[in-house]
N, C-alpha and C positions, 0 to 999 in steps of 0.2 A: 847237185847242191843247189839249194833256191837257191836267190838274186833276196838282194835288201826288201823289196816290196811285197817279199811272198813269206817272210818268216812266220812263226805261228805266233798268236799275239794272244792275249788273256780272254777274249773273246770265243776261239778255238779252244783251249784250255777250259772255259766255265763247259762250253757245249760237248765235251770229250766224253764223259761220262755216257750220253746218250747217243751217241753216231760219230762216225767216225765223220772228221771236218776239215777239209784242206786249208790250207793260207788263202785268204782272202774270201772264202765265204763265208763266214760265218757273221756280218754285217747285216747283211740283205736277208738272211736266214732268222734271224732273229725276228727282222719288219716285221717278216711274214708270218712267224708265229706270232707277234704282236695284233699285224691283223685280224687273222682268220680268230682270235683270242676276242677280239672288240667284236666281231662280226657273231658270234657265239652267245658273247654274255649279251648285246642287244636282242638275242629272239630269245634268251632265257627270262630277260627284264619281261619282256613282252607273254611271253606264254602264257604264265600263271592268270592277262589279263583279258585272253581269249577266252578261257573257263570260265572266269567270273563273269563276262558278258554274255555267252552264249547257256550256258545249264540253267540258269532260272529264269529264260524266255521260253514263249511259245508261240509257234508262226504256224498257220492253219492248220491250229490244232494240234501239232506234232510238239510235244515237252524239249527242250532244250539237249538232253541227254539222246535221242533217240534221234534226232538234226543232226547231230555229232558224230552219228557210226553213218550216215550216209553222206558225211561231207567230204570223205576222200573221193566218192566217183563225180561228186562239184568238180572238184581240183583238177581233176584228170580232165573233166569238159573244157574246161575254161585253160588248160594249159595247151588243147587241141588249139585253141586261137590263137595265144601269147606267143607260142613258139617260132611260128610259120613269121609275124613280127618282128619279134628278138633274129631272127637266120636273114631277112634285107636289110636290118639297121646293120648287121654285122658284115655286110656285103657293100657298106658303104661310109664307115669309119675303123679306124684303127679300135686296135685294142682296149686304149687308155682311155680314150673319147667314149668307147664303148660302156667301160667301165662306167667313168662317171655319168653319163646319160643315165644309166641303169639307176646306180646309186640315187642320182638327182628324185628321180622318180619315186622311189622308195621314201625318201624325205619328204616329197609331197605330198604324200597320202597318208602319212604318219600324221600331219600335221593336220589336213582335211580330217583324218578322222578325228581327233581332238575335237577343233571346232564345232566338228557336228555333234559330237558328244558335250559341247558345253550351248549347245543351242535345243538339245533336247533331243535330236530327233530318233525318231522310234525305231528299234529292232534292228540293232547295227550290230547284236551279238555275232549274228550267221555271217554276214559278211566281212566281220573282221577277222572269224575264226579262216573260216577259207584264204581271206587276206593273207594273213600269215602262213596258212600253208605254202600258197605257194611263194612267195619271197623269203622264206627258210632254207626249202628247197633251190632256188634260184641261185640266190647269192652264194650259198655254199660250191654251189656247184660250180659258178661263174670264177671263186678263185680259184678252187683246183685245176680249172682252164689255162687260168695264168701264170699258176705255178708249175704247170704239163708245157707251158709255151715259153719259159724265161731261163728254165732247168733242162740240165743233157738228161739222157736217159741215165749214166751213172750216177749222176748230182742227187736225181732224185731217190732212187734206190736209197739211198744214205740219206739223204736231208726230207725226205717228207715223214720220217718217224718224228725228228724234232718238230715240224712246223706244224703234225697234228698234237702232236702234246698242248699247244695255245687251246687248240678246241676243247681237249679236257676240259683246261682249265677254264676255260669263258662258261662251258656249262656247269662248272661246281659253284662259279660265282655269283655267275647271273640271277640264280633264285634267291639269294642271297638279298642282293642290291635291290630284287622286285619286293620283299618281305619290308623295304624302308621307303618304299614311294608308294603314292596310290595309282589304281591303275590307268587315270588318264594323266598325270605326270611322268607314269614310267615311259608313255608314247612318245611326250616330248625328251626326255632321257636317251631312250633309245634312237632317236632322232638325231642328237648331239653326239653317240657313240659311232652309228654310222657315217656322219659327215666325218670325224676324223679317222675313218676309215679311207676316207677317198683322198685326206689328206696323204695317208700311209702308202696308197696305191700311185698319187704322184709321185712322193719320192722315190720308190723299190722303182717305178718305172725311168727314172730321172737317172740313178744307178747303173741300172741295165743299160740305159741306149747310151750312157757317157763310154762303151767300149764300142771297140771300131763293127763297124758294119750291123750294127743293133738299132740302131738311131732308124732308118729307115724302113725296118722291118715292125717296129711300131706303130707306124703313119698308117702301113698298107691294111687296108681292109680285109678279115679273115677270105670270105670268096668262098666257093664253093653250091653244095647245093645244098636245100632244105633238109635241118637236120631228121628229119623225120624218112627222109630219102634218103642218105646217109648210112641211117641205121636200117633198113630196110633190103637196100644193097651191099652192104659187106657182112659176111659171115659172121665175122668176129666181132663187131661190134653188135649185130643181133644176138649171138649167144652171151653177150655181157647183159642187154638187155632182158634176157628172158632171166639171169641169175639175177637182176635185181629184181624183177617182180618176184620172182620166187621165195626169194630171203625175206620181201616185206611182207609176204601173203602168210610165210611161217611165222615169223615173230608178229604178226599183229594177231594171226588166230592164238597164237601162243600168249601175247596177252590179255585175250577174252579166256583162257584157261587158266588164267591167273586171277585174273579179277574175281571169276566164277567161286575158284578154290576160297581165296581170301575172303569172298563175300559171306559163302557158307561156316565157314572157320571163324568170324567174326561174329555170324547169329549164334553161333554154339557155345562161343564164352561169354556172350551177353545172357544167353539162355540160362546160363548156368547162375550166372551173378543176379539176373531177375527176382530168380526166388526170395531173395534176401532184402533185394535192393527195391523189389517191387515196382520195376521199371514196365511203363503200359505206353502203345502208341505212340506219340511224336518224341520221350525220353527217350526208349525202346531204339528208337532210328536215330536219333543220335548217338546215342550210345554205341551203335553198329558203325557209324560213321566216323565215328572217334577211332573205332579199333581197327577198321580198317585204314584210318590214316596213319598210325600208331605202325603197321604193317608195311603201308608202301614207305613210309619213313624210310624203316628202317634197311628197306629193301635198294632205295636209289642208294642210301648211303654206301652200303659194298659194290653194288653196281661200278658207282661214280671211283671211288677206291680202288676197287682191283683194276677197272678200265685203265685208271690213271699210271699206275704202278707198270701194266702192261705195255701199257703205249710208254710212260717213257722210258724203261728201262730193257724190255724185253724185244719190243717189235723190229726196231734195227737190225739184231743181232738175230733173229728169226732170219730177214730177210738179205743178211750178210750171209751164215752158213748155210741156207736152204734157197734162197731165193723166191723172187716172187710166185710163180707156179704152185711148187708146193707150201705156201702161207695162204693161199686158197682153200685148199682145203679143212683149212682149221676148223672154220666157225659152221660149217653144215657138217661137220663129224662131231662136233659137239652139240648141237641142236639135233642129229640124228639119235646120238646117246640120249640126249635130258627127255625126247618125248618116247620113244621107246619106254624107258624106262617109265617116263608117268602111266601109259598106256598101258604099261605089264603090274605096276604096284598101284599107283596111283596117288591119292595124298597132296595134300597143300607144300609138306616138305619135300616133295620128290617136283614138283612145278616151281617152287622157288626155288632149288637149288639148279634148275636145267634154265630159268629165267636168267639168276643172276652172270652162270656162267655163257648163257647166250649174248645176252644186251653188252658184257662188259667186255667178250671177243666182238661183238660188232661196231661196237665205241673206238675198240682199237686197231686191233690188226685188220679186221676187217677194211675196214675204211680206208687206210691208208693203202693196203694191199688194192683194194679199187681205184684210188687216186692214181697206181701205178702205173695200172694196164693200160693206161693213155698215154705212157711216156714213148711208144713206140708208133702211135699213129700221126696224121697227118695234120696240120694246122687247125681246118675248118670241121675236121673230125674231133677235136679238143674242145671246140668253140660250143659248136654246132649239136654234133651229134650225142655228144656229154650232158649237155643241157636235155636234151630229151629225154635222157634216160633216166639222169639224176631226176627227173620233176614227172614227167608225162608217165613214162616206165614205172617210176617207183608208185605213183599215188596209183596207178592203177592196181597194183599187189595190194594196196589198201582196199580197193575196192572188190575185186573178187573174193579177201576175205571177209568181207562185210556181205557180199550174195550169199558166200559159204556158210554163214554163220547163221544165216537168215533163213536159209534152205533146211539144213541138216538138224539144226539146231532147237529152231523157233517152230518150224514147220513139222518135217520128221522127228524131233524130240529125242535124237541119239542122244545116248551116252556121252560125256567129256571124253572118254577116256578112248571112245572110237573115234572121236576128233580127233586128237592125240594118235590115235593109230593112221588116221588120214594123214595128219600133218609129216608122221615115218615117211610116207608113201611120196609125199611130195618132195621133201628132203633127198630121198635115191635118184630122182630127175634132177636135182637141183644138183647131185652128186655128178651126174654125168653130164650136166652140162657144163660146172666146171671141167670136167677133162677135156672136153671139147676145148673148151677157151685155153687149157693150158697148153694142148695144141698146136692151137692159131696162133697164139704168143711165142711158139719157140720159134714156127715158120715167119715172123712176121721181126722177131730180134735179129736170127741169121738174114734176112733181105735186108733189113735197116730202112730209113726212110730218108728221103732226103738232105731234113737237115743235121741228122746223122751222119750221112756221107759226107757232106760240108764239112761238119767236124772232122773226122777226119785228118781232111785237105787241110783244113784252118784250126787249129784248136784255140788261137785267141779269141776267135770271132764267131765261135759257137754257141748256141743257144745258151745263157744262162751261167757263161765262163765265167765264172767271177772274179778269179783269179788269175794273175800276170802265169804265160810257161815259163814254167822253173828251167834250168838249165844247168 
């Protein structure tokens, strides 16, 4: 029977529908989905004003568009420096200080750019697009950190379905909110949305360390070694690593197969309305550029829909009757289907429909299920070597398939549809390197980790307890 301070309260009751929620967590579970929700809609404000600064410049020569497919191997150079940085500040403040230093910084550059952009200064398209990359990258990844260091390994299983549902939602709203400011107001916007982020990260932190034996585990510095060593030296966190280049290398060739389809699919209904409409030259290319926006319109819209539906209704309960291991396999058995199949049929509707159902598992269960596989490792392996993966790992799957597209494509002049048969081909390694990880995960639940074992010993005073023991 709980005790008075553990009863279930309306709070637990609104969040029941989507995960199951004990007494007393569902306060701090909310924050957090409040958070990561504000942390969202700021790079969704912000996105739409990367594009606009970057596509109609030109920097030695190269068109704005063509800067664009070579800026994820930027990101990946420039996250080779950040990182190695980001692993001794972490080696010398707590968590919370960690945070906000981070934050802080992100506000300052927001606002630097502003400035520079109201003083004129030239061709800040390139480097605010990069900008954004990697602080999208970052910060996301920096709370999943601290939601993998505040939450038990059961808490999370159950509550990070809910607290990625806020990210849905920040990215259905954010293009939204960017569509009613322009793009150098939406910086300062987005500036204003990240500071009460950091307010939200004091209090969840405030929360946390007000139960016993938490308060001091905050102060302590993560410790450890450079995550880039980290991930280098443990098995299991390199085969996490290689599934996320993998997964970014298929979904981004997977959306030059998209664009390609749509591009072509859009000249052939302008084609057709030409005759009539007698559209010639710069009409002709708008008119292509209407229908393809007409297209991905309509295409984010179910994207962002069934993701949302998925995450909040179904992902849980995935990961309640099957667990996290097999919720791994989801999203590269459906990405193995959707280009298979382009590869054997081919068609604009056989690519959107393997699109929509890829991006809308990777929005959801994907993600979350990745958030997971950290609830069993070790402090400065959360901090540390997560950060590396999520930004250095991933932008590099950007960039291989930007060589790939560039080789096969541009160069050799293959086929889409043998892209497509590549992209099968990568998917079957991406298949097996999950098993690998699912593996490493079962060996690495049954050892437990330390502050696993604590709990234990202590269940008040475990990582993320949020709740009084019932009795």
């Amino acid at each position: 029977m709980a005790s008075e301070g553990t009863k279930v309260g309306w709070k637990e009751k609104v969040l029941s529908p989507f995960a199951k929620v004990e007494p007393g967590e569902a306060g701090v579970a909310l924050l957090m989905t409040l958070t990561v929700f504000l942390i969202l809609c700021a790079y969704y404000v912000l996105k739409p004003a990367r594009e606009q600064l970057l596509l109609p410049t030109t920097l030695f020569g190269i068109p704005g568009p063509e800067l664009k497919s070579y800026a994820g191997a930027a990101m990946a150079l420039v996250f080779m420096g950040i990182l190695p940085l980001y692993g001794r500040l972490a080696n010398q403040v707590g968590r919370l200080r960690l945070i906000n230093i981070c934050y802080s910084i992100v506000l300052a550059c927001l606002v630097a750019f502003f400035v520079m952009a109201q003083l004129g200064v030239p061709q800040l398209g390139l480097a605010f697009f990069i900008w954004i990359g990697l602080i999208n990258m970052f910060l996301v990844a920096q709370f999943w950190s601290y939601a993998n260091d505040i939450y038990s390994e059961d808490q999370g299983k159950r509550l990070f379905a809910i607290i990625a549902v806020g990210g849905s939602l920040g990215a259905i709203l954010g293009p939204k909110v960017a569509e009613l400011v322009s793009v150098y107001s939406g910086m300062l916007m987005a500036a204003g949305i990240l500071a009460a982020c950091i307010v939200l990260f004091n209090v969840i932190d405030k929360l946390d360390t007000d139960r016993p034996g938490e308060a001091e585990k905050s102060k302590v510095p993560v410790g450890g070694a450079d995550g880039f060593k980290l991930v280098l030296s443990n098995r299991y966190l390199l085969l996490i690593a290689l599934m996320v280049l993998l997964a970014n290398f298929v979904n981004t060739t997977g959306e030059f197969l998209l664009s390609h389809a749509a591009a072509e699919h859009a000249k052939e209904v302008v084609h057709a309305a030409a005759a009539t409409a007698q559209l010639t030259g710069d009409a002709f290319d708008k008119a292509v550029g209407k229908e393809i926006g007409k297209f991905y319109s309509d295409l984010y819209f179910w994207v962002n829909l069934i993701g949302f539906i998925v995450q909040a209704f179904i992902v849980s309960r995935v990961l309640k009757w099957f667990g996290v291991r097999v919720a791994l396999f989801v999203l590269p058995l459906i990405a193995f289907a959707g280009y298979a199949g382009f590869a054997i049929i081919g068609g604009l509707a056989v690519i959107r429909i393997c699109k929509i159902g890829e991006n809308s598992a990777d929005y959801s269960i994907q993600n979350t299920v990745r958030q997971a596989l950290w609830l069993p490792t070790s402090r400065e392996e959360k901090y540390k070597a997560k950060a590396a993966i999520d930004t250095f790992f991933l932008r590099l799957g950007d960039a291989f398939s930007g060589f790939f597209i560039l080789l096969f494509v541009h160069t050799l002049h293959v086929s889409v549809q043998v892209v497509a048969a590549i992209n099968v081909g990568v998917v079957a390694v991406w298949i097996a390197i999950v098993v690998g990880i699912a593996r490493e995960h079962k060996r690495l639940e049954a050892k437990g980790v330390p502050e696993a074992k604590a709990t234990e010993k202590n269940p008040k005073g475990s990582p993320g307890r949020l709740a009084e023991a019932t009795t």
